[in-house]
LOSESE-724749 format. One record per residue: residue number from 0; y, x, z of N, C-alpha, C in turn. Coordinates in steps of 0.001 Angstrom, whole numbers, plus 500000, padded with zeros to 6 digits. Last residue first. Example, Ala and Ser with C-alpha at 12.3 -4.5 7.8 and 13.67 -1.06 7.14 Angstrom:
<sites>
{1,{497750,512850,507080},{498940,513670,507140},{500030,512900,507870}}
{0,{494310,513190,507800},{495500,512300,507800},{496700,513200,507800}}
</sites>
This chain:
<sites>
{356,{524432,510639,473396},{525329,510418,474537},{526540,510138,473854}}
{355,{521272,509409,473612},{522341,508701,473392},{523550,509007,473963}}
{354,{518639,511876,472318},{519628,511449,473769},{520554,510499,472660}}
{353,{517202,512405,470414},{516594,511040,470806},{517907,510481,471927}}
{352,{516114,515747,471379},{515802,514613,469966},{515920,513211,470549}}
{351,{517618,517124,473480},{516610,516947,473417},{517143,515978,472271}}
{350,{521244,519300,473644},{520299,517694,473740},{519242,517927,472958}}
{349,{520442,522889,473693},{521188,521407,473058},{520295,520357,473419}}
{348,{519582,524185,475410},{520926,524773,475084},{521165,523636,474492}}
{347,{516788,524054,476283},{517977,523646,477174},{518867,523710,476755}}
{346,{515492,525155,474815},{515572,523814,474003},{516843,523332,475221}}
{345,{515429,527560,476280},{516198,527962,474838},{516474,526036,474388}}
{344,{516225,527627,479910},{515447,527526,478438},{515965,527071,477236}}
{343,{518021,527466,481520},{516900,528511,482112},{516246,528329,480638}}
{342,{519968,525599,481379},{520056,526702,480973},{519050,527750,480703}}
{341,{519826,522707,482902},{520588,523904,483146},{520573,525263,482799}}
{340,{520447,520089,482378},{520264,521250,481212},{520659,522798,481831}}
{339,{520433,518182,485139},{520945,518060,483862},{520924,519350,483061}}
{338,{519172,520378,487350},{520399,519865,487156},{520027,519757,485645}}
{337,{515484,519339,488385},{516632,520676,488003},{517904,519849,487255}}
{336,{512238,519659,488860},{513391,518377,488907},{514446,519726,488786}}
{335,{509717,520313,489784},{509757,520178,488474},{510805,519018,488183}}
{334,{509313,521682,492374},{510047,522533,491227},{509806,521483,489709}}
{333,{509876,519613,494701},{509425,521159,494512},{509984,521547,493305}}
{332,{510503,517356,497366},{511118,517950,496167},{510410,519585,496237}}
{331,{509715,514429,497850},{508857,515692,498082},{509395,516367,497124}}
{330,{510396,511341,499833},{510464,512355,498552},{509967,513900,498722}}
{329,{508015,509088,500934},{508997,509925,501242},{508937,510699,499874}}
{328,{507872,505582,502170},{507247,506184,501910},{508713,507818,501532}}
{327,{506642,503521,504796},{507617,503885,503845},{506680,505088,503519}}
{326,{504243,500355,504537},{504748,502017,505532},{506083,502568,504262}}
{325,{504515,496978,506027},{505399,498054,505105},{505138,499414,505530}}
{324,{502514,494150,506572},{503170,495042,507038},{503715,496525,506085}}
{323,{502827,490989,508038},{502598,492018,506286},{503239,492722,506473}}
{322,{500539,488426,508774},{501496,489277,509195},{501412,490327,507549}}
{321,{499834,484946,509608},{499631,486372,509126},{500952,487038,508896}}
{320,{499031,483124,512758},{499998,483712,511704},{500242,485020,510910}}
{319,{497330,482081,514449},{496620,481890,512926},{498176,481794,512548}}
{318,{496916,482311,517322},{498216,482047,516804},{498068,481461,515345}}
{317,{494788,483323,518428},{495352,482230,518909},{496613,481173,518296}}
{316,{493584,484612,516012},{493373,483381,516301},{493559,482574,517108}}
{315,{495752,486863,516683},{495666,486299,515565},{495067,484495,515256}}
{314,{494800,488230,518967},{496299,487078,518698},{496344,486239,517353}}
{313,{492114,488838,518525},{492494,487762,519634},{493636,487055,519450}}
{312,{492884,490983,517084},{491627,489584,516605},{491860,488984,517279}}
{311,{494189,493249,516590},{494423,491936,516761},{494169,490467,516786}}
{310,{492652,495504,516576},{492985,495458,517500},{494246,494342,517902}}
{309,{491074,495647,514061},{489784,496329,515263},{490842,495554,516770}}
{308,{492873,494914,512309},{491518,494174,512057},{490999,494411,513276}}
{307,{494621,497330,512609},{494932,495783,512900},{493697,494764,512978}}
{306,{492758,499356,512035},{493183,499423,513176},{493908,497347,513391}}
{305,{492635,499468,509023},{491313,498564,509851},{491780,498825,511954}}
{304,{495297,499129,508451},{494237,498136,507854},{493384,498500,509148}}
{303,{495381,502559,508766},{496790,501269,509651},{495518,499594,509709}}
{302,{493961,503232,507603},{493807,503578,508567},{494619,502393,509801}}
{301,{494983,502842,504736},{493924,502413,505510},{493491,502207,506893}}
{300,{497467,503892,505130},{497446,502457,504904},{496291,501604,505327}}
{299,{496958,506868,505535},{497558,506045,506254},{496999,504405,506322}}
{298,{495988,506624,503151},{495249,507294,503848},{495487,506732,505485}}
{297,{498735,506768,501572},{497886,505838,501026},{496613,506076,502075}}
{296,{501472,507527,501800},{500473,507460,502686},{499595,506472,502502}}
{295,{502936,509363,499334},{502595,507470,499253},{502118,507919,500359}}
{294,{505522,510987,498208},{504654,510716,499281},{504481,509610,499667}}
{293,{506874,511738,495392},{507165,510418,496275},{505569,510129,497041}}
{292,{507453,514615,493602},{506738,513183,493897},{507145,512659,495121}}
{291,{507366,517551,491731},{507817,516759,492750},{507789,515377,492732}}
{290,{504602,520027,491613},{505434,518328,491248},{506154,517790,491890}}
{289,{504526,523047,490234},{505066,521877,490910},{505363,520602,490981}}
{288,{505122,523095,486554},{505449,523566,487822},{505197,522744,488523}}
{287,{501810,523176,486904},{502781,523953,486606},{503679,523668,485540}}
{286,{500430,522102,490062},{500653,521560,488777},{501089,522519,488166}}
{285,{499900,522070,492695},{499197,522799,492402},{499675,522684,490521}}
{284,{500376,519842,493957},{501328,520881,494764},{501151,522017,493677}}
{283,{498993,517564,492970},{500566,517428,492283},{501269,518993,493260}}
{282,{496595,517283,493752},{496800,518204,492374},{498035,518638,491633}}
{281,{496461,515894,496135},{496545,517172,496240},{496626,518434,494952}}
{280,{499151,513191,495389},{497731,513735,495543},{498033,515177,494925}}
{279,{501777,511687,495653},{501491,513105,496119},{500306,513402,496145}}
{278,{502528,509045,494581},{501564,509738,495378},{501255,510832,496384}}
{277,{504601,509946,491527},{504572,509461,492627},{502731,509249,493323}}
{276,{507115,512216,490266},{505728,511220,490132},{505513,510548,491291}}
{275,{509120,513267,487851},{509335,512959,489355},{507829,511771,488844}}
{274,{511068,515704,485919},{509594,514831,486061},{509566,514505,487285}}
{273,{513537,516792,483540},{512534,516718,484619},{511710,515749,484964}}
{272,{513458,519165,480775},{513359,517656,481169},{512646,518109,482631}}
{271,{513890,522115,480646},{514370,520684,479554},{514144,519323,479724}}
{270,{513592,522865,482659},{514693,523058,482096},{515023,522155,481083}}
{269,{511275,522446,484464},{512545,521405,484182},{513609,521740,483657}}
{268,{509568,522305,481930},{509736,521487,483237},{510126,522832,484008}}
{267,{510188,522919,478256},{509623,523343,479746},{510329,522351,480580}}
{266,{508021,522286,475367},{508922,522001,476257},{508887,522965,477546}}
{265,{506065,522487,473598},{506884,523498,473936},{508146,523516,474499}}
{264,{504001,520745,473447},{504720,520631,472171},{506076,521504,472866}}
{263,{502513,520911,475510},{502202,521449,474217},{502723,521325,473602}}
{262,{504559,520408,477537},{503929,521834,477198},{503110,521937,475751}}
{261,{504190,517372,477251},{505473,518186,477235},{505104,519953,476690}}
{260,{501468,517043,477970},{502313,516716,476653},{503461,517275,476271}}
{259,{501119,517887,480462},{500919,518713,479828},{501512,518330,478485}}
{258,{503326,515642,482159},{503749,517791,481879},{502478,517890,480929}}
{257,{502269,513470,481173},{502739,513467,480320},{503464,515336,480685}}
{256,{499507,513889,483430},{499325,513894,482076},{500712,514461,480829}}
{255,{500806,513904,485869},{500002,515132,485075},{500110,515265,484069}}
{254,{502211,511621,485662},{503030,512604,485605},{501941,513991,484913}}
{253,{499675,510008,486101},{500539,509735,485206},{501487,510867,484625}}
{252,{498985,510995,488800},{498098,511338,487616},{498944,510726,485803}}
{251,{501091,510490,490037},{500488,511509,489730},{500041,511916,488779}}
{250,{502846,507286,488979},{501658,507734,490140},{501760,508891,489321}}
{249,{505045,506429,487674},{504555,505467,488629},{503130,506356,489161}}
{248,{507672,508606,487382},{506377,508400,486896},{505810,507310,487771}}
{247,{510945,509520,485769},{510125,508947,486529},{508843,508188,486355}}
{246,{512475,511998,483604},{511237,510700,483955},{510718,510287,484865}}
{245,{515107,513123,482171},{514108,513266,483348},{513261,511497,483141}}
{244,{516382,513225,480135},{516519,514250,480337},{515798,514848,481571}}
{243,{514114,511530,477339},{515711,511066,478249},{515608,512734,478499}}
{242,{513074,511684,473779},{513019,512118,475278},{514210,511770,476149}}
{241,{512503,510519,471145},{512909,509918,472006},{512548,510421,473054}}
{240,{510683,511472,468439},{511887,511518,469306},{512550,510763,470159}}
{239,{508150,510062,468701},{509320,509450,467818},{510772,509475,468494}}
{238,{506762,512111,469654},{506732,512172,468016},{507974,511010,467371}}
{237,{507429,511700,472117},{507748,512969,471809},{507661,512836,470422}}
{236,{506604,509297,472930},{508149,509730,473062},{508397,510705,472640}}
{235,{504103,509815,472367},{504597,508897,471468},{505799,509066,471706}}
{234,{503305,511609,474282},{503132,512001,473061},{503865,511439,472213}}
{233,{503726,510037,476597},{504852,511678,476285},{504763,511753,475284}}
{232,{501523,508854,476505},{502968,508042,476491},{503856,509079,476334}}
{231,{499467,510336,476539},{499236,509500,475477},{500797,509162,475392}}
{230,{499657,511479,479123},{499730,512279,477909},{499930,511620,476804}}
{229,{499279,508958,480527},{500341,510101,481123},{500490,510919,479399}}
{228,{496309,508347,480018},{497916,507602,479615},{498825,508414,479934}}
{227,{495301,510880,480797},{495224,510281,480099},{496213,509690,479540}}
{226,{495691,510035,483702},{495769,511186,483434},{496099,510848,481301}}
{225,{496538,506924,484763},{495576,507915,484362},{496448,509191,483480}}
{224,{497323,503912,484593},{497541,504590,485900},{496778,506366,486120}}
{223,{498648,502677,481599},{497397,503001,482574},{497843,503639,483685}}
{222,{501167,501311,480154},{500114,502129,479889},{499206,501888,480750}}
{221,{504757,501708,479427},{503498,501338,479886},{501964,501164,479488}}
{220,{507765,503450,478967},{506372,502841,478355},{505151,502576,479593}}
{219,{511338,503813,478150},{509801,503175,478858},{508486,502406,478420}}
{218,{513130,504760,476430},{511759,505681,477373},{510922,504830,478024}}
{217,{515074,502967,475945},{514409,504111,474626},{513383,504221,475675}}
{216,{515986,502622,478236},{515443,501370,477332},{514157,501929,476241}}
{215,{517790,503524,479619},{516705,503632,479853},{515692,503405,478420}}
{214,{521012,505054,480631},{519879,504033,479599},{518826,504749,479562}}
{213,{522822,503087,483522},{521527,504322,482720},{520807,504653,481633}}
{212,{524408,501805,484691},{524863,502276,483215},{523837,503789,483171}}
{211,{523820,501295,487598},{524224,502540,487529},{524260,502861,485987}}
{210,{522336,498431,486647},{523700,498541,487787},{524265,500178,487831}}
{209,{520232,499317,485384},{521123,498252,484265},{522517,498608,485642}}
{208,{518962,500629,487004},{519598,501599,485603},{520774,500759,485514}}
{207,{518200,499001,488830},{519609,500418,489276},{519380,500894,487898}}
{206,{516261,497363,487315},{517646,496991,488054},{518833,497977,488106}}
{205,{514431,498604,486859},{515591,498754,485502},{516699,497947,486161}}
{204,{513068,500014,489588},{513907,500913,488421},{514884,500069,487311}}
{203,{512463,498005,490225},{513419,497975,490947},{514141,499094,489861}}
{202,{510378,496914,488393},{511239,496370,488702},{512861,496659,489209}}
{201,{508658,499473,488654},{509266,499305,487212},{510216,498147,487379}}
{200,{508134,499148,491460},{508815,500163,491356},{509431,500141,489902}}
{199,{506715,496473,491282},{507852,496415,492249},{508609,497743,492061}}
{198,{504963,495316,489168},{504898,496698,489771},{506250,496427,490475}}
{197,{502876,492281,488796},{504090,492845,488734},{504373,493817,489609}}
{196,{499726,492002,487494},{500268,492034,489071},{501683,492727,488420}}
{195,{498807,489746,484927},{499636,491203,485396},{500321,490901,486814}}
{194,{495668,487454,485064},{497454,487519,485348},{498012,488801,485786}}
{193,{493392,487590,484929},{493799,487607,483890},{495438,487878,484211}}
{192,{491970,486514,487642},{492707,485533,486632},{492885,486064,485404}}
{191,{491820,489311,488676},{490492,488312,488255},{491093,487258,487228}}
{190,{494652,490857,487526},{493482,490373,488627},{492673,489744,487874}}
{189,{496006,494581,486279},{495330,492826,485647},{494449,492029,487446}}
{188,{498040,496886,485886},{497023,496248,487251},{496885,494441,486651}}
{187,{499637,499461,483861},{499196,497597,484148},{498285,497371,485184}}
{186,{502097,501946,484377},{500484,501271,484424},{500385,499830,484667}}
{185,{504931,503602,483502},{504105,503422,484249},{502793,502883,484079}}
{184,{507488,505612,483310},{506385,505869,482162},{505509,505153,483893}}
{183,{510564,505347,482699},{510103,505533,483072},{508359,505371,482359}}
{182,{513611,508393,481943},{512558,507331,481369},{511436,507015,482227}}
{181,{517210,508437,481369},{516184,508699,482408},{514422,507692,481903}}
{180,{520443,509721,481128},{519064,509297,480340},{517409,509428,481177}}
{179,{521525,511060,483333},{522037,509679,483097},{521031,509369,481520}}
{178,{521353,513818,485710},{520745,512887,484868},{521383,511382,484977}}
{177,{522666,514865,487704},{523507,514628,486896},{522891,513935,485503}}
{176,{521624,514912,490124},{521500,516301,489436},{521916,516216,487770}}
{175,{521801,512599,491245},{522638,513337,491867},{522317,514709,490993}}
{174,{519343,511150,489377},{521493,510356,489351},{522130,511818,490152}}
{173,{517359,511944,491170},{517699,512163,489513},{519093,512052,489257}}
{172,{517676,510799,493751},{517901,512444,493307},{517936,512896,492064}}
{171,{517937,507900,492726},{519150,508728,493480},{519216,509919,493563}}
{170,{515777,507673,492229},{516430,507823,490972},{518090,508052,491327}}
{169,{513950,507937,494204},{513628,508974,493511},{514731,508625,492292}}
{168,{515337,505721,496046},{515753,507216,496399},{515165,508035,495152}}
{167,{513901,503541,494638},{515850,504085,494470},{515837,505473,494971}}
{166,{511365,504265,494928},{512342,504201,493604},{513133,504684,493709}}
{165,{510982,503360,498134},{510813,504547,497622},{511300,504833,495622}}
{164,{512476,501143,497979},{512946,502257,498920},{512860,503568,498125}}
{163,{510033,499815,496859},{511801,499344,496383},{512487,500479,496965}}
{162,{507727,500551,498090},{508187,500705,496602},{509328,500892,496251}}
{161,{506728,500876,500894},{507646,500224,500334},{508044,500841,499228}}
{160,{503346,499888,500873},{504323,500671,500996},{505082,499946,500322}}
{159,{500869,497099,502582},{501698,497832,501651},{502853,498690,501755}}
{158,{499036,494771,504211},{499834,495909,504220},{499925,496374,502786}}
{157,{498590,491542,505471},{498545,492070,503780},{499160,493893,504972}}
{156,{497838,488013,505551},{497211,489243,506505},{497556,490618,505446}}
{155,{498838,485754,503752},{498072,486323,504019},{498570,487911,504780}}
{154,{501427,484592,503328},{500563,483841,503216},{499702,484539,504029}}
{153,{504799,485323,502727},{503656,485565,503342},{502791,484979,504002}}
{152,{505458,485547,499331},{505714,484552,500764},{504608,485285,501592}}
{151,{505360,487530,497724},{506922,487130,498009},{506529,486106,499512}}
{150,{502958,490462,498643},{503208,488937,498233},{504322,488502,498820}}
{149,{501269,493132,497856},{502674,492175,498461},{502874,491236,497489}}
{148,{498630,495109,498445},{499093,493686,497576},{500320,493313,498320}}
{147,{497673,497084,499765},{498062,497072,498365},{498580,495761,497893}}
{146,{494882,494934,501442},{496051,495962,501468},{496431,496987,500167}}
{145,{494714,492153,503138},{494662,492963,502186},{495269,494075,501716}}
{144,{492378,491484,505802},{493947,491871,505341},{493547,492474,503964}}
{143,{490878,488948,507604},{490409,489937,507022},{491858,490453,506764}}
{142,{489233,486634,509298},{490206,488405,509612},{489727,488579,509046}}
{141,{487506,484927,508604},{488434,484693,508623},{489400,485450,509010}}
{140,{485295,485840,506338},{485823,486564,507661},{487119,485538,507732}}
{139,{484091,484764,503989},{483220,485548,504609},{483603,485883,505928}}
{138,{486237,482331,503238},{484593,482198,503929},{484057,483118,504383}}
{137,{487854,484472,502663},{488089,483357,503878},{487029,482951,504221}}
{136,{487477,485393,500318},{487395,486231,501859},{487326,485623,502600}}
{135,{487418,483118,498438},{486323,483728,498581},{485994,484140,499896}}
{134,{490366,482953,498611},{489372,481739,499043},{488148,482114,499704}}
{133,{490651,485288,496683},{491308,485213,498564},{490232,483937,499357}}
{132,{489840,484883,494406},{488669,485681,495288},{489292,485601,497029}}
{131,{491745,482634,493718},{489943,482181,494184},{489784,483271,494864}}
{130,{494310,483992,493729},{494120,483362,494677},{492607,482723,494703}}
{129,{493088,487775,493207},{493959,486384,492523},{493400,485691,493384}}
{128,{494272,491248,494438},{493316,489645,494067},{494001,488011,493637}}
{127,{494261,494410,494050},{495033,493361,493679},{494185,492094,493488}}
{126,{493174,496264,497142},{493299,496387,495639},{494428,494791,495340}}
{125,{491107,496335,499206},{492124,497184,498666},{491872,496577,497156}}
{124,{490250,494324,502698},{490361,494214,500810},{491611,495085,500191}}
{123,{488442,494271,505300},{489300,495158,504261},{489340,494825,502941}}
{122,{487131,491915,507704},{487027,492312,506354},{488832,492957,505600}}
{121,{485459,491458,510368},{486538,491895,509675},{486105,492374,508073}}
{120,{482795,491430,510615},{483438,490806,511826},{485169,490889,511455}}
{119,{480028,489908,508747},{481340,490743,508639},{482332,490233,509748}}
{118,{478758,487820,507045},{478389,488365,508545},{479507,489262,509138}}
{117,{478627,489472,503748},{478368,487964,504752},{478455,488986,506379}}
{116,{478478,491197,501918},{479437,491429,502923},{479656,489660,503780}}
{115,{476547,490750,500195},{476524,492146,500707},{476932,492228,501977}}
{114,{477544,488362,498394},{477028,488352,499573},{476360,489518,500075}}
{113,{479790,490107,496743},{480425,489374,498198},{479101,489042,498708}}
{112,{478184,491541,495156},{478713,492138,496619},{479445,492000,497230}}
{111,{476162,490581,493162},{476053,490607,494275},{477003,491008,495465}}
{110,{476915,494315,491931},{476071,492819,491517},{475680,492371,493173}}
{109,{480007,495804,491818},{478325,496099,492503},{477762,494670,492147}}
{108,{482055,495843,491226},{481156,496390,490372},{480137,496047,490414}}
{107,{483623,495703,492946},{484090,494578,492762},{482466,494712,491850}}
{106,{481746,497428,496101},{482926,497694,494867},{482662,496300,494016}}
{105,{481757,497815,499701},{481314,496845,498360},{482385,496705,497264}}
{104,{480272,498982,502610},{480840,499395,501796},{480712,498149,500524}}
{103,{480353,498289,506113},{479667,498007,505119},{480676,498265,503781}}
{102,{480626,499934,509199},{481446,499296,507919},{479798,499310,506937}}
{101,{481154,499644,512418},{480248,499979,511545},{480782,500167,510554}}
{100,{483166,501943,514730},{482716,500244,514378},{482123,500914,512997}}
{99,{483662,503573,516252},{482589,503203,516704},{482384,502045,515955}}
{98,{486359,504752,516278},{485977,503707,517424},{484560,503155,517132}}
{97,{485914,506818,513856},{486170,507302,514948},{486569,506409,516667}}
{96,{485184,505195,512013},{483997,505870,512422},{484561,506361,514080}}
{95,{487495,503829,511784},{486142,502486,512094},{485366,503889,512387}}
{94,{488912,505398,510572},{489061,505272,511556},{488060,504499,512246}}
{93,{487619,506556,508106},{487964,507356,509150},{488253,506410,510742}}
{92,{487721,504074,506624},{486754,504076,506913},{486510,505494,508269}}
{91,{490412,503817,506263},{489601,503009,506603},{488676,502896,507134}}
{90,{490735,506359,504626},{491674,506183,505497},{491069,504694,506763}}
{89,{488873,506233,502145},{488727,506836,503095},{489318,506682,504637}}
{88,{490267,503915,501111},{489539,503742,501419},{488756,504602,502590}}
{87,{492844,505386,500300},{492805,504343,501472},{491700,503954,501707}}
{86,{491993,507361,498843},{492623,508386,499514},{492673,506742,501002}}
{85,{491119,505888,496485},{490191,506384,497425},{490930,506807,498394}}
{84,{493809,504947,495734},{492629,503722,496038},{491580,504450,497033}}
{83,{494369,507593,494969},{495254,506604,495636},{494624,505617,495903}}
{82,{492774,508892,492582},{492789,509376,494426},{493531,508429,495664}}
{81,{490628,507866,490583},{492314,507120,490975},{491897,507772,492723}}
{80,{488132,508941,489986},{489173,508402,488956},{490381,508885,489465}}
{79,{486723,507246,491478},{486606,508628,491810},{487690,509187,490793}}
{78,{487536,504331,490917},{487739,505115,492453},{487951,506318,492335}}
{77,{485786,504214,488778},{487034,504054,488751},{488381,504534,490086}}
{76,{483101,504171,489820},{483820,504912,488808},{485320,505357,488701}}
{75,{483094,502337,491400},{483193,503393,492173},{483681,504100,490792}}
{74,{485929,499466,490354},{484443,500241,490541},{484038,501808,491254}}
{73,{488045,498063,492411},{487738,499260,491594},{486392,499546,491375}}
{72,{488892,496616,494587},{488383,496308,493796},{488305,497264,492745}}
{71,{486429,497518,498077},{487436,497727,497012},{486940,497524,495759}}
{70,{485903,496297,501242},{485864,495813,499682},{486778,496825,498605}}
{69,{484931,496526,503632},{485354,497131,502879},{485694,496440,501730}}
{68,{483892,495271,506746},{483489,495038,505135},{484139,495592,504911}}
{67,{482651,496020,510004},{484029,495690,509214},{483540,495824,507540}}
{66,{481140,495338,513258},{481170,495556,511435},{482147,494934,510885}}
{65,{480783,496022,516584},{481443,495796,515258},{481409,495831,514213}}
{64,{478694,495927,519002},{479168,497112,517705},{479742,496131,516444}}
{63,{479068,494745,522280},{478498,494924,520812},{479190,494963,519881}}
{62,{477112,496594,525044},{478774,496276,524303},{478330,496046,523093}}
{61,{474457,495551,526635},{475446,496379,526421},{476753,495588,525330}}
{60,{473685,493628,529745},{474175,493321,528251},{475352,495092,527639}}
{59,{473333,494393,532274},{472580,494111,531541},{472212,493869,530049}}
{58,{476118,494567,533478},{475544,496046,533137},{474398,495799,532496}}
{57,{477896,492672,531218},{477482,492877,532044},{476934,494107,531797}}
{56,{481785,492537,529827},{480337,493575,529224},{479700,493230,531084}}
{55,{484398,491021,528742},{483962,491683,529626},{482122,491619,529497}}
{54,{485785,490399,526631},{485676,492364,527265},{485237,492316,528414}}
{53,{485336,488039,526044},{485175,488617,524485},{485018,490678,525276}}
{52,{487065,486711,527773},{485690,486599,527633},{484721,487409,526586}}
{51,{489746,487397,527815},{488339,488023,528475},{487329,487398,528527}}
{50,{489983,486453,525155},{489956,488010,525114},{489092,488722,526141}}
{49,{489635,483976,525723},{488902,484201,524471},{489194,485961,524669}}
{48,{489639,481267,528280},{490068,482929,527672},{489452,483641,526942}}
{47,{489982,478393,528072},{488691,479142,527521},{489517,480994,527530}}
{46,{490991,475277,529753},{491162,476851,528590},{490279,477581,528774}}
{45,{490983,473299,530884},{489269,473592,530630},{490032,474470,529350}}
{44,{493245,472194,531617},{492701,471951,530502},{491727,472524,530062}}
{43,{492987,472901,534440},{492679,471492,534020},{492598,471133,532763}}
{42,{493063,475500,534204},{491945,474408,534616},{491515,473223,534267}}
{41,{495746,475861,533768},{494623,475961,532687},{493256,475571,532945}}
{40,{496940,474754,536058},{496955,473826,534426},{496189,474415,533394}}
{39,{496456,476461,537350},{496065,475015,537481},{495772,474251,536523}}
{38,{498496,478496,536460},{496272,478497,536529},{495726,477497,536996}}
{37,{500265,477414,536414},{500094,478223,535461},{498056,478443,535496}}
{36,{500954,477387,539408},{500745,476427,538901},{500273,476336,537159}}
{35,{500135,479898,540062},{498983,479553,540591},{499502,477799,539699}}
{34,{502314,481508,539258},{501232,481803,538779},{500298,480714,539105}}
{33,{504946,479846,540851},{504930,479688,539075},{503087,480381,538540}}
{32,{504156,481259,543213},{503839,479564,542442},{503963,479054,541211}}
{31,{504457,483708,543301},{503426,483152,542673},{503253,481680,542692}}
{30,{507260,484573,540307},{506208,483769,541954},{505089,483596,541800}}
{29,{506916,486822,538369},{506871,485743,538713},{506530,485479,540132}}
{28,{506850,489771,536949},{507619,489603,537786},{507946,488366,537952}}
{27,{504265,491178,535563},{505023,490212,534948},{505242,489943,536931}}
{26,{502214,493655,536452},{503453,494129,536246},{504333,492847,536194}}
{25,{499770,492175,536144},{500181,492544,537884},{501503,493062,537620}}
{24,{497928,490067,534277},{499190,491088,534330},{499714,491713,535620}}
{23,{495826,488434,534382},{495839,489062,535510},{497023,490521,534934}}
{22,{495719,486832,531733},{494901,488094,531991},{495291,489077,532862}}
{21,{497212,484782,532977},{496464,484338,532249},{495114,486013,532218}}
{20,{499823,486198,532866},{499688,485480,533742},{498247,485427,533619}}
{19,{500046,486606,529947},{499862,487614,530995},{499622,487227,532300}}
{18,{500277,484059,528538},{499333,484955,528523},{499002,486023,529190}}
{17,{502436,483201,529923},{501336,482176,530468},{500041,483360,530007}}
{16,{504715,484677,529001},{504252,484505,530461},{503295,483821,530879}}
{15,{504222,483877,526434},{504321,485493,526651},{503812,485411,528192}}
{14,{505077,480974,526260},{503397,481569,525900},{503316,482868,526791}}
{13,{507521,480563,529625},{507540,480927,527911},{505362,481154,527540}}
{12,{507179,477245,531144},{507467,478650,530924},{507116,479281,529650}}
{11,{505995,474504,531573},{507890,475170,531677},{507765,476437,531703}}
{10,{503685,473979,531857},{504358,474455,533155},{505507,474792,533040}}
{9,{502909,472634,529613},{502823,472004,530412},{503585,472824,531684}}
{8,{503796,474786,527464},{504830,473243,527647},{504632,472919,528893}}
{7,{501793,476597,528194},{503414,476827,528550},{504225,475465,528402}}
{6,{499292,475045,527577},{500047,475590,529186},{501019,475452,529208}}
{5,{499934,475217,525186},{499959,474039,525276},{499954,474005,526958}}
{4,{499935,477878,524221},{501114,477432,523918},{501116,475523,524976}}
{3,{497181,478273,524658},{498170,478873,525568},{500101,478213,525387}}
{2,{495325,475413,524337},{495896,476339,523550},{497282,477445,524751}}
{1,{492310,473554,524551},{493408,473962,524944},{494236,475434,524194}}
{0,{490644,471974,521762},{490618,473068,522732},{492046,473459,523088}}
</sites>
């Protein structure tokens, strides 16, 4: 089957101008002999216009309704759990309601629920997948994207925030309030294989320690992405002395956890240590004190996901080149970050158990 690229050789002009040419552009500033030899040659190669043929609606035939799959790999349990998985799922599914396209919902959980999602005119995948279940998507949709996942080559259809950005700046406002013991406290993500998805923010963190002489080393622990682990990992820095003078958290609910650890064993945020998390879900405005965190647009992400799915189906399979796309992300300073010891509390008056200075 003829290909737009395979016009443009044949008439000497760029794809860009054969495709607008091609769907009656009236703005592209050509002769028209360059147009009419441009529509000769798609004649003659019996081209097929796949976009208008795909918009244009008789008054006999109505318009037909879209279905987009969902997939997330989380159980719903585990969803209602983690606001950052739901906060994109929602984000997904807001927008498919607000053009009218269907969705079919399917947790990794559910028995059965890749064939749930046969037939599927697009397909959403949140979460982390190993290369069979990608295989998997491919049979059900050939559009589909994944989102949450970055991958060093780009293979696949993907969105994600930028991690590496968002780090350095949260250990650039730690570094500027004169913290130089700093700990981070993050979570494992396993795929289907068995193989640890590597966190791009515990990466980029021990880089700028080891390049800004930070030590870290004493404070980092890994764990879970939960409330829970958050407390469990303060606890153990806290019984075997070893606090830095601030922490960076790989999500919210992480940070929740290890302020209350801190508080029960009679610390305060931030006179004696500060805390930086990341997300911003709606429990981190409400914490005490305050959280300050790293605004994920995880709500966004979705929203971004099924808008590419609803509004590049045509280039995509003319072209079959996937794309991977970055939202940034932002710092959110409230009250639980404060200069190196500044006084406001009695354990503030001498190094915490554990500093190396």
């Amino acid at each position: 089957m003829a290909t737009i690229r395979d016009i443009a050789k044949a008439a000497g002009v760029s794809a860009g101008a054969v495709s607008r040419i091609l769907n009656q552009d009236a703005t592209l500033n050509v002769s028209s002999q360059t147009r009419e030899r441009v529509l000769s040659i798609a004649a003659e190669l019996n081209y097929v216009n796949r976009r208008k043929q795909k918009t244009s609606v008789t008054e006999t035939q109505p318009t037909e309704t879209r279905t987009f799959g969902i997939l997330q790999w989380y159980s719903l349990r585990q969803e209602l759990e983690d606001p950052y998985y739901l906060s994109i799922r929602l984000g997904a599914e807001k927008y498919c309601a607000a053009h009218g396209i269907s969705v079919i919902r399917a947790f990794k959980g559910d028995t059965d629920y890749l064939l749930a999602l046969q037939g599927v005119d697009g397909l959403i995948c949140i979460g982390k997948f190993a290369n069979s279940e990608i295989e998997q998507f491919k049979k059900i949709s050939s559009h589909y994207i994944l989102v949450d996942m970055c991958a060093e080559q780009i293979s696949h259809n993907a969105i994600t925030l930028d991690f590496a950005h968002a780090t350095t700046a949260a250990l650039d406002y730690l570094t500027s309030l004169g913290h130089t013991h700093i700990g981070y406290l993050g979570g494992k993500e396993y795929m289907e294989d068995g193989s640890l998805y590597q966190d791009t923010r515990q990466i980029v963190f021990e880089d700028y320690c080891l390049k800004h002489d930070i030590t870290y080393q004493p404070y980092l622990s890994i764990d879970a992405y939960t409330i829970e682990a958050g407390y469990d990992m303060m606890s153990k820095l806290i019984a075997g002395k070893k606090l830095p003078t601030a922490v960076f958290t790989a999500s919210d609910s992480i940070a929740l956890g290890a302020m209350r650890a801190l508080s029960e064993h009679g610390y305060h945020i931030p006179a004696d240590i500060s805390i930086i998390g990341f997300d911003n879900i709606n429990a981190s405005a409400y914490s005490t004190p305050p959280l300050t965190t790293i605004g994920a647009p995880a709500e966004l992400m979705g929203e971004y996901a099924a808008n590419f799915l609803s509004s590049s189906r045509s280039v995509y399979e003319e072209y079959h080149i996937p794309v991977q796309m970055m939202l940034p992300c932002t710092l959110i300073e409230r009250d639980s970050c404060a200069p190196r010891f500044s006084g406001s509390s009695p354990k503030a008056k001498e190094p915490l158990p554990g500093f190396l200075l």
